[in-house]
PyMOL Python script that loads the backbone (N, CA, C, O; Angstrom):
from pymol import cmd

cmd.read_pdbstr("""\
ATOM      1  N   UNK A   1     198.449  32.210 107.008  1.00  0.00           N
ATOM      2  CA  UNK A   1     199.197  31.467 106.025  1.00  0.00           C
ATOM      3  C   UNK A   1     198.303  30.603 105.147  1.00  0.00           C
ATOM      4  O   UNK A   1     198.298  30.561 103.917  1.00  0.00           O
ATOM      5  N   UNK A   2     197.506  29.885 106.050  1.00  0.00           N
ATOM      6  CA  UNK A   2     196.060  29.030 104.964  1.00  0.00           C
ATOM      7  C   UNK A   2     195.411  29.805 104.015  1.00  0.00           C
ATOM      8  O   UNK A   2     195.446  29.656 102.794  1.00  0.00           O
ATOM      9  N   UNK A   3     194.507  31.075 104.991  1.00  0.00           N
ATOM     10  CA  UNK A   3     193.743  31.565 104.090  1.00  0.00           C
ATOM     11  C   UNK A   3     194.648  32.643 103.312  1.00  0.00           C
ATOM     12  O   UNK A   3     194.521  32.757 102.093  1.00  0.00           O
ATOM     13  N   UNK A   4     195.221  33.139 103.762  1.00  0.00           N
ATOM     14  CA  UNK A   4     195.764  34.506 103.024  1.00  0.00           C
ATOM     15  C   UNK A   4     195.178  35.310 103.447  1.00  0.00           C
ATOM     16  O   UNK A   4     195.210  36.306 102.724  1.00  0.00           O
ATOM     17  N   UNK A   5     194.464  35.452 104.527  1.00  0.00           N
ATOM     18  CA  UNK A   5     194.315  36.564 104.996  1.00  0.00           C
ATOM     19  C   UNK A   5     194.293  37.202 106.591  1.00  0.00           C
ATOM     20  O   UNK A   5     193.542  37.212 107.566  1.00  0.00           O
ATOM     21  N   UNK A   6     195.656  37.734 106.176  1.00  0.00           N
ATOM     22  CA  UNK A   6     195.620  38.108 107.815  1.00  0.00           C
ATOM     23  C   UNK A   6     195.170  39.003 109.145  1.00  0.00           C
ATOM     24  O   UNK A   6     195.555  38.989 110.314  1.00  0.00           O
ATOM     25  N   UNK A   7     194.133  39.821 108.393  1.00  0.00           N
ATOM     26  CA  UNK A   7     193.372  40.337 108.997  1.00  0.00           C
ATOM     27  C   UNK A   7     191.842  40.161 109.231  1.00  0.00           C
ATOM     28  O   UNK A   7     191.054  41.068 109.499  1.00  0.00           O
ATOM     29  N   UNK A   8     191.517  38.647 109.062  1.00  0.00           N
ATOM     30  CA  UNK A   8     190.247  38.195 108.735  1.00  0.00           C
ATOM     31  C   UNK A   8     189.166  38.093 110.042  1.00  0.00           C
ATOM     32  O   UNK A   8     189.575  38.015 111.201  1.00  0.00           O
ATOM     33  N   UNK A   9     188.404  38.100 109.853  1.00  0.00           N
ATOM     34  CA  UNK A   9     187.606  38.139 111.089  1.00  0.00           C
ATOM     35  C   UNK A   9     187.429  37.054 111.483  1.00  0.00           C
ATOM     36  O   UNK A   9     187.046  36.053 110.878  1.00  0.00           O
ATOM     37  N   UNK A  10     187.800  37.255 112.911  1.00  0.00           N
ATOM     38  CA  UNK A  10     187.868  36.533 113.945  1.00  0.00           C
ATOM     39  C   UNK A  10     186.786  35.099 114.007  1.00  0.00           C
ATOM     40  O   UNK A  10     186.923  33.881 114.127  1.00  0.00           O
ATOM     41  N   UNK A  11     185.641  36.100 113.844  1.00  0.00           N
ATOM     42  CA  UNK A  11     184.424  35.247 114.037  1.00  0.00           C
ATOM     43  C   UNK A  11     184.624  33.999 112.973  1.00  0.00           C
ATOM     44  O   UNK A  11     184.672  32.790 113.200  1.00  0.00           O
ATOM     45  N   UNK A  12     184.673  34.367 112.345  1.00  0.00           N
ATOM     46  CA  UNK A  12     184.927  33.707 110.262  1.00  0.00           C
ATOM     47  C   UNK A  12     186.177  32.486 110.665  1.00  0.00           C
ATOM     48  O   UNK A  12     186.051  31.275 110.485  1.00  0.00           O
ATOM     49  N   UNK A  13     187.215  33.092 111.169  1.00  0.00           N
ATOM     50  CA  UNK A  13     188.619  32.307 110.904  1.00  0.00           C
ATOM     51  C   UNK A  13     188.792  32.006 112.010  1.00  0.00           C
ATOM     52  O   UNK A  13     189.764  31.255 112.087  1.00  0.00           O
ATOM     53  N   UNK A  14     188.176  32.277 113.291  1.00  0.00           N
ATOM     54  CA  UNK A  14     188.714  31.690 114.785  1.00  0.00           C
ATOM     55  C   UNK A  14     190.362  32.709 114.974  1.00  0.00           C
ATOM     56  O   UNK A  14     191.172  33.180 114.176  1.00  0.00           O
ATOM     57  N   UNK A  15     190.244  32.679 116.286  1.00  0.00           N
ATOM     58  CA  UNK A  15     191.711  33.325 116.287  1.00  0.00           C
ATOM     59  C   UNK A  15     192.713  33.226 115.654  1.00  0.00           C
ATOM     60  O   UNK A  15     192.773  32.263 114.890  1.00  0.00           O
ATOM     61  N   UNK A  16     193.831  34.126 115.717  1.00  0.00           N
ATOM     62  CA  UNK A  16     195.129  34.043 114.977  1.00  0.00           C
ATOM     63  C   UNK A  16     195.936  33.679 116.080  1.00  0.00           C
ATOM     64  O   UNK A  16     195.732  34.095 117.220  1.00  0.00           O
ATOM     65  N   UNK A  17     196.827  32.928 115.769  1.00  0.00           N
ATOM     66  CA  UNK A  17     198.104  31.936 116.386  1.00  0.00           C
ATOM     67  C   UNK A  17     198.928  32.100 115.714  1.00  0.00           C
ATOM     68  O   UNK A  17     198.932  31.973 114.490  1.00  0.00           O
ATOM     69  N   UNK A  18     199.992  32.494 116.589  1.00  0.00           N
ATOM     70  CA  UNK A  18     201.559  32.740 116.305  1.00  0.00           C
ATOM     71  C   UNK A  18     202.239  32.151 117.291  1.00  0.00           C
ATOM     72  O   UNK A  18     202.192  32.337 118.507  1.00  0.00           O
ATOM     73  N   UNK A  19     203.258  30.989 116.255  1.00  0.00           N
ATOM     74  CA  UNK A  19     204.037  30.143 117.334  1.00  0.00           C
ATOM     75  C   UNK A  19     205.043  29.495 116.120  1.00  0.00           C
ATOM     76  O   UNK A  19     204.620  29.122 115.026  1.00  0.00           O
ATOM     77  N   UNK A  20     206.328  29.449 116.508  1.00  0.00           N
ATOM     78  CA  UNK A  20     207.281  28.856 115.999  1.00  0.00           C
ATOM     79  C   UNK A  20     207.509  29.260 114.874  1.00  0.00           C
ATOM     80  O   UNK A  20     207.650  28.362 114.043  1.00  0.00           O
ATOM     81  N   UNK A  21     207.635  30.652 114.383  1.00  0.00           N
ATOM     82  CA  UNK A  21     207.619  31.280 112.948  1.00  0.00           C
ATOM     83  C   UNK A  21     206.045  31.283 112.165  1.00  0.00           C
ATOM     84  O   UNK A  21     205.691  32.000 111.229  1.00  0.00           O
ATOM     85  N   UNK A  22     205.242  30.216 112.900  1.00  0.00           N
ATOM     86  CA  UNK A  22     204.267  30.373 111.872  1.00  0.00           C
ATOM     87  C   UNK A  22     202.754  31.226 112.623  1.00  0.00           C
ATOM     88  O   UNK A  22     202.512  31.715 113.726  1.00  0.00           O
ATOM     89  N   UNK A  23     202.004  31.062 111.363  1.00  0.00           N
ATOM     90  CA  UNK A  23     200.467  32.737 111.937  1.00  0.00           C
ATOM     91  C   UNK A  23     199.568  31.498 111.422  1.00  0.00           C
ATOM     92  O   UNK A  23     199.881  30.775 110.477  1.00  0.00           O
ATOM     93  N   UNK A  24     198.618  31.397 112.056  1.00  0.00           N
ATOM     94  CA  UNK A  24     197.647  30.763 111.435  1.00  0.00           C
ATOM     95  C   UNK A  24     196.086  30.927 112.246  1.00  0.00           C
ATOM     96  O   UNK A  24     196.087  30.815 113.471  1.00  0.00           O
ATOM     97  N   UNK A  25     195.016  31.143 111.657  1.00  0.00           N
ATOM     98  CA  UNK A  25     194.273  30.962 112.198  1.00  0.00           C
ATOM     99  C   UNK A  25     193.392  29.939 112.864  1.00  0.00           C
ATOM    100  O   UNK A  25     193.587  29.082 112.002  1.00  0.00           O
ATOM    101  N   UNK A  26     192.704  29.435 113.580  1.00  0.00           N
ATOM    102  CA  UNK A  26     192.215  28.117 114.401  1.00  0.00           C
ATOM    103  C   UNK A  26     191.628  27.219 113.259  1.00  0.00           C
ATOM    104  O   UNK A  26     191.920  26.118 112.793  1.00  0.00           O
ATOM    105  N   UNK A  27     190.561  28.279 112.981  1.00  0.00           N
ATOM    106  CA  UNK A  27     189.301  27.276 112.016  1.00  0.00           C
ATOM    107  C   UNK A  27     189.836  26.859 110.889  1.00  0.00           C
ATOM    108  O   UNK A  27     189.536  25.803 110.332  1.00  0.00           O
ATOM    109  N   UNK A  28     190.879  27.891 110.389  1.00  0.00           N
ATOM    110  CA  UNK A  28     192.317  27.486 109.167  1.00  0.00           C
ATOM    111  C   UNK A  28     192.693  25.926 109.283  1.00  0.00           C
ATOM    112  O   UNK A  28     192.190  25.032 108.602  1.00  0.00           O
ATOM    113  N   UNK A  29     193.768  25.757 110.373  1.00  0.00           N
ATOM    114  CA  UNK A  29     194.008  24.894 111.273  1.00  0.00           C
ATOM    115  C   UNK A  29     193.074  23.431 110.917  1.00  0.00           C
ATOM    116  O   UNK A  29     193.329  22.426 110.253  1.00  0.00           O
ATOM    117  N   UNK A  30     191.866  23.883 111.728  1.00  0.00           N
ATOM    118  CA  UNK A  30     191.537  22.620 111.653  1.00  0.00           C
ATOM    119  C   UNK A  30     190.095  21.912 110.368  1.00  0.00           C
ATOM    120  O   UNK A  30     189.398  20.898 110.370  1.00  0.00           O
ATOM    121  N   UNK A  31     190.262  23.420 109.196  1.00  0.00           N
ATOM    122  CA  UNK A  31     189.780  22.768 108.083  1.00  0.00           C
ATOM    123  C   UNK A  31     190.575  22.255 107.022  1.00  0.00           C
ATOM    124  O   UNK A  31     190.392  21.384 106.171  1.00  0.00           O
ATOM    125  N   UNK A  32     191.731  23.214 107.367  1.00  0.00           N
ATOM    126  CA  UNK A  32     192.552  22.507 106.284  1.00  0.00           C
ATOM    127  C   UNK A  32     192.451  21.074 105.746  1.00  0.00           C
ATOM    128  O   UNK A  32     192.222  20.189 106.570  1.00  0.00           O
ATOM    129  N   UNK A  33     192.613  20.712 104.313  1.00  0.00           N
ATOM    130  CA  UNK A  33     192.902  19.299 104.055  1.00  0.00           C
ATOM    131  C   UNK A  33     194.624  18.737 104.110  1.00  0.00           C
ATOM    132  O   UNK A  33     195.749  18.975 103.670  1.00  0.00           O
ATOM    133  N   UNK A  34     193.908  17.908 104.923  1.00  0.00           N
ATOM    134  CA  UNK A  34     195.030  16.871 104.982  1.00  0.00           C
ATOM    135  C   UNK A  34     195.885  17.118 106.489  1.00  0.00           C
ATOM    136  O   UNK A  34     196.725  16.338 106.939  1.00  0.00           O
ATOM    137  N   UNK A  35     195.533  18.131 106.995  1.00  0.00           N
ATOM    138  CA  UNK A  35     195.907  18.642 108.136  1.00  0.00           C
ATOM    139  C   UNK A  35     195.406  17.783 109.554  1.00  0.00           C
ATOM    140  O   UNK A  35     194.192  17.779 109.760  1.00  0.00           O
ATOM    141  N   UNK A  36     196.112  17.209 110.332  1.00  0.00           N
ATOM    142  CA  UNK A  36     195.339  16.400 111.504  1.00  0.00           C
ATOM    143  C   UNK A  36     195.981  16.778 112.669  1.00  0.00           C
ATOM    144  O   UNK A  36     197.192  16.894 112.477  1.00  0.00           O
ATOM    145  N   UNK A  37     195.610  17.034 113.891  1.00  0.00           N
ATOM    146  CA  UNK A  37     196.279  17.301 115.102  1.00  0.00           C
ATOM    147  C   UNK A  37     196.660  16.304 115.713  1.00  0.00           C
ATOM    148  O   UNK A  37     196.080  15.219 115.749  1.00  0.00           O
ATOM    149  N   UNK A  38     198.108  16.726 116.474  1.00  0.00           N
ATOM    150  CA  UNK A  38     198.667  15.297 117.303  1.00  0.00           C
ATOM    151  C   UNK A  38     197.537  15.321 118.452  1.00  0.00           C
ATOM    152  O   UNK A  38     196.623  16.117 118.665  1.00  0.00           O
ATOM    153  N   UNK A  39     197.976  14.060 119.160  1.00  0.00           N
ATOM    154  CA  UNK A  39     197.323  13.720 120.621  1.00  0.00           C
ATOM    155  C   UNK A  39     197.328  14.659 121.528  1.00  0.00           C
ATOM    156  O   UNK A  39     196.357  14.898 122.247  1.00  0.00           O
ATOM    157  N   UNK A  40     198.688  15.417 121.580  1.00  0.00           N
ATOM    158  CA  UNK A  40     199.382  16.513 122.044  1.00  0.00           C
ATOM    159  C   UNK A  40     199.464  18.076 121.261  1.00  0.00           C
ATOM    160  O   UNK A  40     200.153  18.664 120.427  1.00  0.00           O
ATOM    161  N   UNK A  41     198.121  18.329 122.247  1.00  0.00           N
ATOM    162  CA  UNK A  41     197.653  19.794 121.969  1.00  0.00           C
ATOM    163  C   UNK A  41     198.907  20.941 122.522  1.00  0.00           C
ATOM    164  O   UNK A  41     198.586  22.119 122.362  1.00  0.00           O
ATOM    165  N   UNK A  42     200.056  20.738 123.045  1.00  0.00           N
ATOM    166  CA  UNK A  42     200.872  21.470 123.355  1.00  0.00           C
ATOM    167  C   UNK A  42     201.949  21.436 122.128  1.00  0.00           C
ATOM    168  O   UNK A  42     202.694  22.412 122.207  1.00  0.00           O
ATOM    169  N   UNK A  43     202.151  20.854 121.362  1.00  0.00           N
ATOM    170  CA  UNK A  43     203.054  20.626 120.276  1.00  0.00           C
ATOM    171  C   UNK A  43     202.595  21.677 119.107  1.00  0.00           C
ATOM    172  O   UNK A  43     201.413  21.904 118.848  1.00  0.00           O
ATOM    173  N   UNK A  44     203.476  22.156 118.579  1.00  0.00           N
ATOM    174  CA  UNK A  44     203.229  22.972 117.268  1.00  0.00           C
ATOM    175  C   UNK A  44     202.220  24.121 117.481  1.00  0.00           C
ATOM    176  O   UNK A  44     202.454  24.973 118.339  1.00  0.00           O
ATOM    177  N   UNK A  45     200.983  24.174 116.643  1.00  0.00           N
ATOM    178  CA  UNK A  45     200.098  24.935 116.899  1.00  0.00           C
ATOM    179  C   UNK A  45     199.053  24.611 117.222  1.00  0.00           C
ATOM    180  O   UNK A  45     198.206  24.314 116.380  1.00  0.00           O
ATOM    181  N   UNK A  46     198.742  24.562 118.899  1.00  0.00           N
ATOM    182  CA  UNK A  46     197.281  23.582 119.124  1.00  0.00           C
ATOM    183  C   UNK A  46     197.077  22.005 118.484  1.00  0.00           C
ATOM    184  O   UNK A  46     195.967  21.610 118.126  1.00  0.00           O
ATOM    185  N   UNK A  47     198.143  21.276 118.404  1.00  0.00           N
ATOM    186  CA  UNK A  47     198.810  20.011 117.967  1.00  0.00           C
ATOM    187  C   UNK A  47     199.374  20.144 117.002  1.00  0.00           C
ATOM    188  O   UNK A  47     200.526  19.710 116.987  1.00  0.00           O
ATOM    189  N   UNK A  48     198.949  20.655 116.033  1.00  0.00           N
ATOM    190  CA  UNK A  48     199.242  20.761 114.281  1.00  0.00           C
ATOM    191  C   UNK A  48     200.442  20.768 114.745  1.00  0.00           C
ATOM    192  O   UNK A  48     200.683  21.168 115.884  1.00  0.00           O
ATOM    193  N   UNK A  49     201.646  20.190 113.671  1.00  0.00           N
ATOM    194  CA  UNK A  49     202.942  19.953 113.647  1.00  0.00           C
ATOM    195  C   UNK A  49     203.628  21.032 112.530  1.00  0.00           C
ATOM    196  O   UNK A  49     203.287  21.094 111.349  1.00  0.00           O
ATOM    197  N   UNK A  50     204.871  22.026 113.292  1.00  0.00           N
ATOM    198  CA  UNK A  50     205.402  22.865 112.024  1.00  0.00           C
ATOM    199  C   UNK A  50     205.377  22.336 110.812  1.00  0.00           C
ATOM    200  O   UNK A  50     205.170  23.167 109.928  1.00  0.00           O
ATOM    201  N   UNK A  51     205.572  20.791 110.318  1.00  0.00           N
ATOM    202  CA  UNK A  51     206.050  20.885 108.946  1.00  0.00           C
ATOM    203  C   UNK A  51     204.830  20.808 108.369  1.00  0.00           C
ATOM    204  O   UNK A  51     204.650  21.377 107.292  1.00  0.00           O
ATOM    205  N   UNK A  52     203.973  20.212 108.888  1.00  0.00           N
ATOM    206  CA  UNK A  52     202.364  19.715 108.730  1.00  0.00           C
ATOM    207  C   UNK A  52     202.046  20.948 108.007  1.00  0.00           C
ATOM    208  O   UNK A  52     201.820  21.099 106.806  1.00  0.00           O
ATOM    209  N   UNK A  53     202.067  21.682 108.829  1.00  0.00           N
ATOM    210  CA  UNK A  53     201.233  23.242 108.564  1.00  0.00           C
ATOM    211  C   UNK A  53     201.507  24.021 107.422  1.00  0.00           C
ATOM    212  O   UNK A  53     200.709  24.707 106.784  1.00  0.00           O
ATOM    213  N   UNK A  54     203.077  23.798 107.166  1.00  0.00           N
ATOM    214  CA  UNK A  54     204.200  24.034 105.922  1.00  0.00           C
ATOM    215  C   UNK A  54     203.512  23.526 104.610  1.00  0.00           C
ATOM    216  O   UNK A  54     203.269  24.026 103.512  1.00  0.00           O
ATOM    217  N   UNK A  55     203.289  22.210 105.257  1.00  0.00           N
ATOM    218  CA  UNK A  55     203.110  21.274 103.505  1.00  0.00           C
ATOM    219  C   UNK A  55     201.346  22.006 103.571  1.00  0.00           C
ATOM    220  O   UNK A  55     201.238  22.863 102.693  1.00  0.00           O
ATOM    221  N   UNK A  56     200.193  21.850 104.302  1.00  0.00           N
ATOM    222  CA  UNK A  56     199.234  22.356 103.792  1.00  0.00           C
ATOM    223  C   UNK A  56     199.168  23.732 103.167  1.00  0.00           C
ATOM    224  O   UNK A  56     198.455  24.060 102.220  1.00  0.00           O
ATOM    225  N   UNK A  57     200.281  24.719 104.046  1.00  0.00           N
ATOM    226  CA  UNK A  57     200.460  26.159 103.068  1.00  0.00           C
ATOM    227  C   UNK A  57     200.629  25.850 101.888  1.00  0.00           C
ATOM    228  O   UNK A  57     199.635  26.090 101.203  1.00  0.00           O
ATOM    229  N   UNK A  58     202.069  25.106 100.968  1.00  0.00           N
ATOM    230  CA  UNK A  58     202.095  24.969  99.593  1.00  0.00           C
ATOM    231  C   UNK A  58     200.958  24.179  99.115  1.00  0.00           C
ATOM    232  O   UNK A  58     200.375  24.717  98.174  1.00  0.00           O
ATOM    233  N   UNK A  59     200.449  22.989  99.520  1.00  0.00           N
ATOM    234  CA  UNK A  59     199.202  22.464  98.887  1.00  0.00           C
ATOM    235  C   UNK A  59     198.126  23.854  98.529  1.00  0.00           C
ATOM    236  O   UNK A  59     197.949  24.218  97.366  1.00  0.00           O
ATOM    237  N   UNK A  60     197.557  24.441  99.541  1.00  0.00           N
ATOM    238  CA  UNK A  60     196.987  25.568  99.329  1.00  0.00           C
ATOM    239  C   UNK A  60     197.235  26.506  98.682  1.00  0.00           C
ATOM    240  O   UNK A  60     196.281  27.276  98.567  1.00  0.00           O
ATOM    241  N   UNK A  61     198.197  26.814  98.154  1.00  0.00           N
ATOM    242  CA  UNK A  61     198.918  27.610  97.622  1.00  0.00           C
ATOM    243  C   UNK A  61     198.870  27.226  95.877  1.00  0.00           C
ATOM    244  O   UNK A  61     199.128  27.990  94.947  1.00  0.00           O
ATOM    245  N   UNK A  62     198.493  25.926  95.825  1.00  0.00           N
ATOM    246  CA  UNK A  62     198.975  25.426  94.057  1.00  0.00           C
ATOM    247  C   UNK A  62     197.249  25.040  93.888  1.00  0.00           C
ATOM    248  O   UNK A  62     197.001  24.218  93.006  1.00  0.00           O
ATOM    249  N   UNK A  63     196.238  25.507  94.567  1.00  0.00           N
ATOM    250  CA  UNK A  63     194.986  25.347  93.845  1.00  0.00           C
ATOM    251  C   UNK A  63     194.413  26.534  93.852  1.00  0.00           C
ATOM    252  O   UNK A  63     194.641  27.381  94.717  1.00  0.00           O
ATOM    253  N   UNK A  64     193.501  26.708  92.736  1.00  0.00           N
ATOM    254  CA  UNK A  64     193.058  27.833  91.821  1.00  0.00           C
ATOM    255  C   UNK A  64     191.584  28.316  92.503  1.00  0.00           C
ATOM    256  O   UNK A  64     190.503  27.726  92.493  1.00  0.00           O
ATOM    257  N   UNK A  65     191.924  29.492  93.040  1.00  0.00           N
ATOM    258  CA  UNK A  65     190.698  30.194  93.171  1.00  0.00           C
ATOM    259  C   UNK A  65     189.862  30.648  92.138  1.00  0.00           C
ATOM    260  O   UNK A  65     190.399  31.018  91.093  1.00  0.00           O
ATOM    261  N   UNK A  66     188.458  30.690  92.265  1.00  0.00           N
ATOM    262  CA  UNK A  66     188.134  30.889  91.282  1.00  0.00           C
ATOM    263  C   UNK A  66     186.916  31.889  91.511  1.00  0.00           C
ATOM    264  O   UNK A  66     186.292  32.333  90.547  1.00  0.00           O
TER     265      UNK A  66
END
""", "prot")
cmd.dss("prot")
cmd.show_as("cartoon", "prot")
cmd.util.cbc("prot")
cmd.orient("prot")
């Protein structure tokens, strides 16, 4: 969902995680901006919180690759 790409290598993106409707990869996860994990690594995805993960998809989503 971060990178857009869902077949990315492993090595590159850290595993893929699927939990609660959402796919994301680890290193995704925890480079994202603005993205922070709870205390509680059992919550959401490896802490990250569903909506958390939501709002960094559209943030990511409205800046320009280039």
């Amino acid at each position: 969902m971060l990178c857009r790409r869902a077949e990315a290598d492993p090595d590159i993106c850290g595993d893929k995680l699927e939990k609660c409707g959402l796919c994301a990869h680890v290193f995704c996860l925890f480079f994202a901006t603005l993205l922070f994990p709870q205390e509680n690594l059992r919550v959401g995805l490896m802490g990250f919180l569903p909506r958390d993960i939501l709002i960094a998809v559209r943030r990511a989503a409205q800046k320009v690759r280039a």
